[in-house]
VEXDREN-2710 file (C-alpha; in Angstrom, 1 decimal):
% VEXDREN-2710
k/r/px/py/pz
1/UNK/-61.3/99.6/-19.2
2/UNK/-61.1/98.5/-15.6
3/UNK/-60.4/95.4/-14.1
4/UNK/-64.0/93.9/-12.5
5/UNK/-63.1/93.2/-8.0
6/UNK/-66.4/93.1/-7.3
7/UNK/-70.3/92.4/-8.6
8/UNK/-71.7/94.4/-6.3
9/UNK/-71.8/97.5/-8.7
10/UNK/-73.8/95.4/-10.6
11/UNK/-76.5/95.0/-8.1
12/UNK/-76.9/98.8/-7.4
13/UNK/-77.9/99.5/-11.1
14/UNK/-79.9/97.0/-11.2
15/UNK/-81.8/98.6/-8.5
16/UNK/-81.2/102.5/-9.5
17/UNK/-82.3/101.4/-13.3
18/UNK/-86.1/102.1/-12.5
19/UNK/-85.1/105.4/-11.6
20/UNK/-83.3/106.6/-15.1
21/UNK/-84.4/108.8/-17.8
22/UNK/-85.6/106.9/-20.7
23/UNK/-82.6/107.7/-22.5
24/UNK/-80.4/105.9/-20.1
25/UNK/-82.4/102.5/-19.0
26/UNK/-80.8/99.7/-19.9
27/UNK/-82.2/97.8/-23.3
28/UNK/-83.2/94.7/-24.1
29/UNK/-81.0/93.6/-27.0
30/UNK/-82.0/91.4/-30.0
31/UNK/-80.5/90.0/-32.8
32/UNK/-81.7/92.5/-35.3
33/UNK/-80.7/95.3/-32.9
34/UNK/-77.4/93.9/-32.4
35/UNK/-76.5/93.8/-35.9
36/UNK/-77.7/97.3/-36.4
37/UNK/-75.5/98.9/-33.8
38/UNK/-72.3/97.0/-34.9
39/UNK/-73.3/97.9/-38.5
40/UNK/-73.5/102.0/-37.3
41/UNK/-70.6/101.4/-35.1
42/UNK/-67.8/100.3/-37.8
43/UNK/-69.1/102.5/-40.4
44/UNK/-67.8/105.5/-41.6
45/UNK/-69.9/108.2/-39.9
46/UNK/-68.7/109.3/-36.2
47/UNK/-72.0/110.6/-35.5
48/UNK/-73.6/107.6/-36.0
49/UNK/-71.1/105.4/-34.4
50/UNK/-70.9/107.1/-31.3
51/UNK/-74.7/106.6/-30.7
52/UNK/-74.6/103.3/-31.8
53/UNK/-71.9/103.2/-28.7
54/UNK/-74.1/104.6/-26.6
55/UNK/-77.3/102.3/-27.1
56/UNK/-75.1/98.6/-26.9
57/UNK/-73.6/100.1/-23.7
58/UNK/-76.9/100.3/-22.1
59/UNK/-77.6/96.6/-23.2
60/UNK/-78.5/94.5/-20.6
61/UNK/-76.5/92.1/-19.2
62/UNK/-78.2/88.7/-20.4
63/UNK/-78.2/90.0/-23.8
64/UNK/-74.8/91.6/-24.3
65/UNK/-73.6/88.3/-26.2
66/UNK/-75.5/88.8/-28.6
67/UNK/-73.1/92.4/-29.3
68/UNK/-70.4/89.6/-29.2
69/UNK/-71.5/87.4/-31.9
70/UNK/-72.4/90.7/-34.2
71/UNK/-69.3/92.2/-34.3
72/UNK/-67.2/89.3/-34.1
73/UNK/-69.4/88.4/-37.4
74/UNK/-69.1/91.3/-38.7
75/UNK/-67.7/92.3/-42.3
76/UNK/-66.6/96.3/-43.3
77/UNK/-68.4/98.0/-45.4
78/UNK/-67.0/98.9/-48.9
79/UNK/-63.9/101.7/-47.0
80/UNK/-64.4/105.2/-48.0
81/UNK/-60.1/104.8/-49.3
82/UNK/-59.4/101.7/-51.1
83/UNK/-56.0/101.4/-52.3
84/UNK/-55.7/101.2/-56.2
85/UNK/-55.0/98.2/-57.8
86/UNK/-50.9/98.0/-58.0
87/UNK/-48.3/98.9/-56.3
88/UNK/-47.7/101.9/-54.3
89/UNK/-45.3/102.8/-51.7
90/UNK/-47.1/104.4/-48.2
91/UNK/-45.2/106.3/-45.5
92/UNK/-45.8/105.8/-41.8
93/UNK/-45.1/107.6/-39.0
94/UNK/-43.3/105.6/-36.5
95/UNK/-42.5/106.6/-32.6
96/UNK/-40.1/103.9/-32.2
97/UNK/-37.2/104.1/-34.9
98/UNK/-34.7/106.7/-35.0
99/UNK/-35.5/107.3/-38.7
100/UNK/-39.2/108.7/-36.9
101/UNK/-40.7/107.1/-39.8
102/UNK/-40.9/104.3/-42.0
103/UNK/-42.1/102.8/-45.7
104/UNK/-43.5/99.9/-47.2
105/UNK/-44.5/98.8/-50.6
106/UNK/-48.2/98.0/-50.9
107/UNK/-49.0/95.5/-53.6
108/UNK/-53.1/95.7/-54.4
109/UNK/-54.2/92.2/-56.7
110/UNK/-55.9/93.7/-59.6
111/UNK/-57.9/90.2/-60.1
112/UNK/-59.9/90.6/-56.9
113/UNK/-61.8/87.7/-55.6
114/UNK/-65.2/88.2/-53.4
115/UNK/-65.2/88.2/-49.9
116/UNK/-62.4/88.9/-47.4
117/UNK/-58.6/88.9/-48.6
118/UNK/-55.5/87.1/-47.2
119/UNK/-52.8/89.4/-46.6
120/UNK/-48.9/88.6/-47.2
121/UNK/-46.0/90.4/-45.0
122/UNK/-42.7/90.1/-47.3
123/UNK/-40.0/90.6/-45.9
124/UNK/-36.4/91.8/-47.1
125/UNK/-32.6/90.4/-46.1
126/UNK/-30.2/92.8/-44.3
127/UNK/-29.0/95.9/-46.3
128/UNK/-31.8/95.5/-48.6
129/UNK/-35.1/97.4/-48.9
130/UNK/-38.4/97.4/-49.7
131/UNK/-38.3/98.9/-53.4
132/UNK/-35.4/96.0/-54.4
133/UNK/-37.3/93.1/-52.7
134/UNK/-40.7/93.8/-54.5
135/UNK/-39.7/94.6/-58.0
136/UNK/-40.3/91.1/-59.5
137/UNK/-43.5/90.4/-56.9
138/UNK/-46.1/91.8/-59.5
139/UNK/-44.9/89.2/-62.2
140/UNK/-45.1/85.8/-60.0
141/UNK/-48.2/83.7/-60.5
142/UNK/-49.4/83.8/-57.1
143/UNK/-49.4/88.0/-56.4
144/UNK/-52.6/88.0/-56.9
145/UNK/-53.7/85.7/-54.3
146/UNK/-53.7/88.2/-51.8
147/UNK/-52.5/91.6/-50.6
148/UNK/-48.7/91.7/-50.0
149/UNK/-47.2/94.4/-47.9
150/UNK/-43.2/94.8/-48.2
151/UNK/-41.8/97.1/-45.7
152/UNK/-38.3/98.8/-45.4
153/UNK/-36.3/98.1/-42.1
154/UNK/-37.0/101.3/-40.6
155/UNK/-33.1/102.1/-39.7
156/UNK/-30.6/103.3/-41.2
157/UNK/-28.3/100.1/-41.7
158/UNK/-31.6/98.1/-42.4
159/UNK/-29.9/95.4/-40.3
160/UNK/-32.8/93.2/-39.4
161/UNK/-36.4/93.2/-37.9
162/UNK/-35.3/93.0/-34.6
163/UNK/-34.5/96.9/-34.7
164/UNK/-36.4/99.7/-32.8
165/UNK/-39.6/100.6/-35.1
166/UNK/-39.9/97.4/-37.4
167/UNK/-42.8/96.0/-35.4
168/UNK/-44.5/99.2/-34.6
169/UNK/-44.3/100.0/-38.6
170/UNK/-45.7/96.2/-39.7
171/UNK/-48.5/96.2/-37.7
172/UNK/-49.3/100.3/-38.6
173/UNK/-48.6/99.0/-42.4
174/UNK/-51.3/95.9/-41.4
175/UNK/-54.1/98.4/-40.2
176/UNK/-53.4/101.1/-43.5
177/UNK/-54.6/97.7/-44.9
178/UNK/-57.3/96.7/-43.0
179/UNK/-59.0/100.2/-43.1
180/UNK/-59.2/100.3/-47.2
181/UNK/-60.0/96.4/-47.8
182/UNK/-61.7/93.6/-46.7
183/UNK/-59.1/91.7/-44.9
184/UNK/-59.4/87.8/-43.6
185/UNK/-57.6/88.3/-40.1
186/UNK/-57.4/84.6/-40.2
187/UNK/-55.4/84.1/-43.2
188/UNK/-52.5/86.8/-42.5
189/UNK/-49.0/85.1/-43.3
190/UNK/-45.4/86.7/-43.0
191/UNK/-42.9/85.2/-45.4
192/UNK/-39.0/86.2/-45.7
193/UNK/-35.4/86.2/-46.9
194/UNK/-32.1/86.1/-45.1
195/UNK/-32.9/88.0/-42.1
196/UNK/-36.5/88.6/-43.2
197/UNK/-36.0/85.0/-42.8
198/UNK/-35.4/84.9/-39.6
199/UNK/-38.0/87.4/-38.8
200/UNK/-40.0/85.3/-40.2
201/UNK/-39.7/82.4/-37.1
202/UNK/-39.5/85.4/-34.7
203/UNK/-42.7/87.4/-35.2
204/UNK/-44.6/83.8/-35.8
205/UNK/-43.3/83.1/-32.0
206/UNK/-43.4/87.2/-31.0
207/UNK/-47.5/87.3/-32.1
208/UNK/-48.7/83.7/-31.9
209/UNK/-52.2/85.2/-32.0
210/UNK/-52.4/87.3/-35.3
211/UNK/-50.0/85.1/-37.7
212/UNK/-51.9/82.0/-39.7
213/UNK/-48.0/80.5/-41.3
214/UNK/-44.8/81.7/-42.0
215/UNK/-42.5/80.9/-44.7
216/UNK/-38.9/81.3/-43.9
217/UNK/-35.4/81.2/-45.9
218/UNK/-32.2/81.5/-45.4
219/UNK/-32.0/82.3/-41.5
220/UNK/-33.9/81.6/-38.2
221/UNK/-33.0/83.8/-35.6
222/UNK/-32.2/81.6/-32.9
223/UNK/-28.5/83.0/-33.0
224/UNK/-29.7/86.3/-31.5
225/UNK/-32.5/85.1/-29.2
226/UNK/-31.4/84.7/-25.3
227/UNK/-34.1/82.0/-25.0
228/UNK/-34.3/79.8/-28.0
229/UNK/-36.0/76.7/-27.2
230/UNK/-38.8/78.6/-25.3
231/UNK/-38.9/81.2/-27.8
232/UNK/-39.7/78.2/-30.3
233/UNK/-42.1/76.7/-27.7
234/UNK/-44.4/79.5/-28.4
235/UNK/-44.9/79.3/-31.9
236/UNK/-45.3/74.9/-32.1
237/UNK/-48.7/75.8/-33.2
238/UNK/-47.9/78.1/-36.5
239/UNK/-47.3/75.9/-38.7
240/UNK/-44.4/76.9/-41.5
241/UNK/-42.3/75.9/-44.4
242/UNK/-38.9/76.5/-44.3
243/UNK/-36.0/77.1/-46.8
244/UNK/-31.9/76.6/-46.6
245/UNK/-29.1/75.8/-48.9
246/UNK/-27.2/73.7/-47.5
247/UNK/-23.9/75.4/-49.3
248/UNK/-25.2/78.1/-46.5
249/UNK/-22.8/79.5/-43.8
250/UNK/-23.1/76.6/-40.9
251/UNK/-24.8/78.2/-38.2
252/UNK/-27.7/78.9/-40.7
253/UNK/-28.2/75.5/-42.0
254/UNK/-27.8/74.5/-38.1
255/UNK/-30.6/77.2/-36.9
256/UNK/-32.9/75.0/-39.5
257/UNK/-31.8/72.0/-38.1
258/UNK/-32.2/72.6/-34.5
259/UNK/-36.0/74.1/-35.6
260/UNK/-36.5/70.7/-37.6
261/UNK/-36.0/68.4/-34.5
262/UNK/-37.8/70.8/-32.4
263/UNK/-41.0/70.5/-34.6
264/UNK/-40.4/66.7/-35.1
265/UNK/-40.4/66.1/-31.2
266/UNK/-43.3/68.1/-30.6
267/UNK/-45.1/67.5/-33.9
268/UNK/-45.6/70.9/-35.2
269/UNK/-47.1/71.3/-39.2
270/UNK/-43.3/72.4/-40.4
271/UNK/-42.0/71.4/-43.2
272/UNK/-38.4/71.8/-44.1
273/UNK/-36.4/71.6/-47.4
274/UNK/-32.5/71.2/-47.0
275/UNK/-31.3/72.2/-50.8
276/UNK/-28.3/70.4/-52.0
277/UNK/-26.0/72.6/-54.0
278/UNK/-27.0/76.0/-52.8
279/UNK/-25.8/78.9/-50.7
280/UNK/-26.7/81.9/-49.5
281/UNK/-29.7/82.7/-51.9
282/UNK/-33.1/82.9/-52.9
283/UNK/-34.1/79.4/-53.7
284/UNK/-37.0/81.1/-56.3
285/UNK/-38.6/77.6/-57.5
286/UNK/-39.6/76.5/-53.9
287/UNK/-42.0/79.4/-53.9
288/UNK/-44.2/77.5/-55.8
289/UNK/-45.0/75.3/-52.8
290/UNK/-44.2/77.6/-50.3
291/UNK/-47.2/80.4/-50.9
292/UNK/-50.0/77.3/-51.5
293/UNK/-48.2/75.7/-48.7
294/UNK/-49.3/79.1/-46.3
295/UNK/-52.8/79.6/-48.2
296/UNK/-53.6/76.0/-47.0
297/UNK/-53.9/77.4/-43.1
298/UNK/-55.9/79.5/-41.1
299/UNK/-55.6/80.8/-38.0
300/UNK/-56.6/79.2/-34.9
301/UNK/-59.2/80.0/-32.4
302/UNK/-57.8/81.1/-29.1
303/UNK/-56.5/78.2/-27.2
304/UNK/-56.8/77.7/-23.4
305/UNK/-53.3/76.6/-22.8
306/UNK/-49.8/77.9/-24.4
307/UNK/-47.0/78.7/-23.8
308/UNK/-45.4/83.0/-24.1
309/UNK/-42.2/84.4/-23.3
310/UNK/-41.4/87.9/-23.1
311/UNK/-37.9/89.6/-23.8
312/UNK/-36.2/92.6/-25.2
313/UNK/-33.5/92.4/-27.8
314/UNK/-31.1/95.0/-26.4
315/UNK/-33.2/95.7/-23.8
316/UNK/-35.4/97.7/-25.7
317/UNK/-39.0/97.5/-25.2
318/UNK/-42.0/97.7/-27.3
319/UNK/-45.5/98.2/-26.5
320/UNK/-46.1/95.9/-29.8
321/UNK/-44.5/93.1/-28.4
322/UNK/-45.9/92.4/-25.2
323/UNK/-49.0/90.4/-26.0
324/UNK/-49.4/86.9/-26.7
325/UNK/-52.5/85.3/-27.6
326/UNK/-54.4/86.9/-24.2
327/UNK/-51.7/87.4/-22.1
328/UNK/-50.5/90.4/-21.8
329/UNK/-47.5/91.3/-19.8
330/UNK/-46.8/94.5/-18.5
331/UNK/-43.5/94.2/-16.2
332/UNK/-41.2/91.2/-16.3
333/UNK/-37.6/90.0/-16.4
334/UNK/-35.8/90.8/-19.5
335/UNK/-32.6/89.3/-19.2
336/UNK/-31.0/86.1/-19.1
337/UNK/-33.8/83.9/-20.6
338/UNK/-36.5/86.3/-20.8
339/UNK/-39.6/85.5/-18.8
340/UNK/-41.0/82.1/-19.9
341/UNK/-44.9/81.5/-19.7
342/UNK/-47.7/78.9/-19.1
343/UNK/-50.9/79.6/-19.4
344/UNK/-53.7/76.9/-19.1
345/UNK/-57.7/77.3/-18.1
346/UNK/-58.9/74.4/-16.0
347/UNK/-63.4/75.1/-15.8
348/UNK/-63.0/78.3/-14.6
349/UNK/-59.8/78.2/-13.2
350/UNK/-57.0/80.5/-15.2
351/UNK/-53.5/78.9/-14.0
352/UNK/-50.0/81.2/-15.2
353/UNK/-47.1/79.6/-14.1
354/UNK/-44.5/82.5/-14.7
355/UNK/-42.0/83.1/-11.9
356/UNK/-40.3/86.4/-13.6
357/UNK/-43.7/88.1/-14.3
358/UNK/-44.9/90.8/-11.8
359/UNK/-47.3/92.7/-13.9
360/UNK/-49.7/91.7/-16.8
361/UNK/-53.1/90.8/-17.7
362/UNK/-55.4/88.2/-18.9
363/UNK/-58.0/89.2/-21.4
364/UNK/-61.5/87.1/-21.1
365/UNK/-64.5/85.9/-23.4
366/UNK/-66.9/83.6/-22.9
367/UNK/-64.7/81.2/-25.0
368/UNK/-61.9/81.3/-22.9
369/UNK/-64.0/81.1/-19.5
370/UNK/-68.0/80.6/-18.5
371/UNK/-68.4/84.4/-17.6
372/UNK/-71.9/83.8/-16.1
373/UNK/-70.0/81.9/-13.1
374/UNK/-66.7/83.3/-10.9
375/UNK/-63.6/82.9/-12.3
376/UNK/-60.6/82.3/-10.8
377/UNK/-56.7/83.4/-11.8
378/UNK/-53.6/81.4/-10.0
379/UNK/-50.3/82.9/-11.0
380/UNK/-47.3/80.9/-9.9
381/UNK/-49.6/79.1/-6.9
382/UNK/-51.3/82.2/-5.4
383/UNK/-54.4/83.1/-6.3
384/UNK/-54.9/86.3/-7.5
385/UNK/-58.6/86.9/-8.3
386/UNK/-61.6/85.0/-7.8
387/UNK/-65.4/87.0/-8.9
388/UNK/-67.8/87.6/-11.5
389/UNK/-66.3/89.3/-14.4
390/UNK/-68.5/91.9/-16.0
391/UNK/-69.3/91.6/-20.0
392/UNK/-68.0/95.1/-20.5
393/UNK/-69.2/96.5/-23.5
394/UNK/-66.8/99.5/-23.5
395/UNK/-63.6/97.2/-23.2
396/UNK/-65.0/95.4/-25.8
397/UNK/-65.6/97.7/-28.3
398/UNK/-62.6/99.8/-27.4
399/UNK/-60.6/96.7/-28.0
400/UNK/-61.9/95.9/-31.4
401/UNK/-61.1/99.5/-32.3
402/UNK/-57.7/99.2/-31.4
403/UNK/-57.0/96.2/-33.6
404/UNK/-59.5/95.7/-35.8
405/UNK/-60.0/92.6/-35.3
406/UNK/-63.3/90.4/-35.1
407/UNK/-61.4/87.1/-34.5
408/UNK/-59.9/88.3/-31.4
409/UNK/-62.4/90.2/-29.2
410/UNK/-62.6/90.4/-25.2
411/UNK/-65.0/91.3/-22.7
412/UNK/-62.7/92.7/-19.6
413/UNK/-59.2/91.7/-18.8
414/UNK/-58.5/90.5/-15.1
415/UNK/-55.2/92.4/-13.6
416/UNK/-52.3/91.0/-11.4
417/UNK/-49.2/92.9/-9.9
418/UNK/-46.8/91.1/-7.5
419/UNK/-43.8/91.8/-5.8
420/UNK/-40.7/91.2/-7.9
421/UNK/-38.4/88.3/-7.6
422/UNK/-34.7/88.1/-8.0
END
């Protein structure tokens, strides 16, 4: 997975192909043959994948779309493991916590429908866990409208969702999912209470790119963000329904409130209930707008201007947390504000405005930029790289192993490093 400097490598094959063994001369793909190989590839049997790797990497390079549009079409086969029908309660290992592991609650509808299946984070309020918080799930109307996964902060105050290992464990929890069931990556929501609440707002803003809505009560987590304005900037596009009594402590009610005018000025598909009479609580009969209110959305295609900002809590960092949408960054400024991001494609032209960012990545596809012309990548007014980028069929498939994700695939990524600014 290499970043692509040059075309001439290109050109050399080209010319040494006549040359090859049979076995390695570059093929001719069609649709048929495409859809083939992606089937052998993400099915269950290695030997098969791995030759199924072999022939789409020798595809030539007018016909390696046509990998593209197979796998990002794509649909599993019936998994070798499918949960039961229920709940059950998994166990994860986790490199991040302390606790070196972590739980969640896995809630299977035992009314399945056909085709894929949205999939529902829920998550618990500070000092809670995940066995409390999904006792009366199974019994509401709506559980079986799609798969709900209810994880247990993985410390041991179970504090909130900003804590080391509660990212690593929800999106581990998300793939134990996605490898037994059919799973609609476009329709995967995170709801919570109290601070699940707030983590709610946060991971819709943390991974603008995976989450379709979010449903929050009780708290946004504004109070413990170092940038909050920009840190809402980055999720105006999730839409989201929001929850607070207004008998709640002040600075909750006020996180809502600030969030309200926020999505007002720049239009965003929130919608915000202010309960008279009510505290600190879980405002039950709201749920039954609030889930239809998430089903209703879908997640967008990848846009080609947003806005990202990176940031430790702590200073801690994450690998899971340093993606958003297809930017990836790899070294930045963590304190003060974080490092704010824009990120807008002009034709061909990738433009990053990001003053704190000295190391990252953009990730291409031929909806984000024409890869059968040069493309060229401005960061803060310099350009960084301009050249063909190559449709790279190991950094695509690689990447779709590593998140599982047909909605979201890449061809190459384009890599930048500069010097770092005070």
């Amino acid at each position: 997975m290499t970043t692509i400097r040059s075309v001439g490598a290109c050109a050399v094959l080209a010319l040494l192909s006549v040359a090859l063994p049979a076995q390695d001369k570059p093929i001719k793909a069609t649709k048929s043959l495409a859809k083939r190989w992606v089937k052998d590839f993400v099915g269950r049997d290695e030997k098969r994948r791995e030759k199924a790797r072999s022939m789409m990497q020798r595809a030539t390079a007018e016909t390696r779309p046509l990998l593209f549009e197979a796998l990002a079409a794509r649909r599993f086969p019936k998994p070798k493991r499918r949960s039961k029908p229920g709940q059950t309660t998994v166990e994860v290992q986790l490199e991040e916590s302390p606790l070196k592991k972590g739980t969640f609650i896995l809630h299977v509808p035992k009314r399945r429908k056909r085709g894929p299946v949205p999939v529902l984070f829920r998550l618990h309020g500070s000092g809670d866990d995940a066995e409390n918080y999904a006792s009366r799930w199974g019994g509401m109307g709506f559980a079986d409208e799609w798969i709900a996964i209810t994880p247990t902060i993985p410390s041991a105050d179970r504090l909130g969702w900003h804590q080391p290992g509660a990212q690593e464990l929800l999106l581990k929890a998300l793939r134990h999912v996605v490898e037994r069931h059919d799973v609609d990556h476009d329709r995967i929501y995170i709801s919570g209470y109290s601070a699940g609440g707030g983590a709610a707002t946060m991971l819709a803003q943390t991974w603008p790119h995976l989450v379709a809505a979010y449903y929050s009560r009780g708290r946004t987590h504004d109070k413990y963000h170092p940038n909050p304005e920009g840190s809402k900037r980055c999720a105006s596009a999730i839409p989201g329904f929001c929850v607070v009594g207004l008998e709640d402590k002040p600075d909750r009610v006020q996180g809502y409130r600030d969030l309200e005018a926020f999505a007002k000025k720049e239009k965003c598909d929130v919608v915000f209930h202010f309960v008279p009479g009510k505290g600190h609580t879980y405002i039950e009969s709201l749920d039954a707008e609030g889930f239809p209110f998430l089903l209703k959305h879908e997640r967008k295609p990848d846009p080609k201007r947003f806005h990202a900002l990176f940031y430790r809590y702590n200073n801690r960092t994450s690998k899971y947390a340093e993606r958003q949408h297809w930017l990836r960054a790899i070294d930045y400024r963590t304190g003060n504000e974080g490092t704010p991001c824009t990120v807008s494609v002009d034709g061909n032209t990738i433009t990053i405005d990001a003053p704190h960012l000295t190391k990252g990545e953009v990730w291409v596809n031929d909806t984000i930029v024409d890869l059968d012309k040069p493309v060229v990548l401005v960061v803060d007014g310099e350009k960084e790289f301009e050249g063909v980028v190559e449709r790279d069929v190991g950094f695509l498939l690689d990447g779709y192993l590593r998140d599982l994700d047909p909605g979201r695939l890449y061809w190459n990524r384009i890599a930048f490093e500069r010097k770092r600014r005070r």
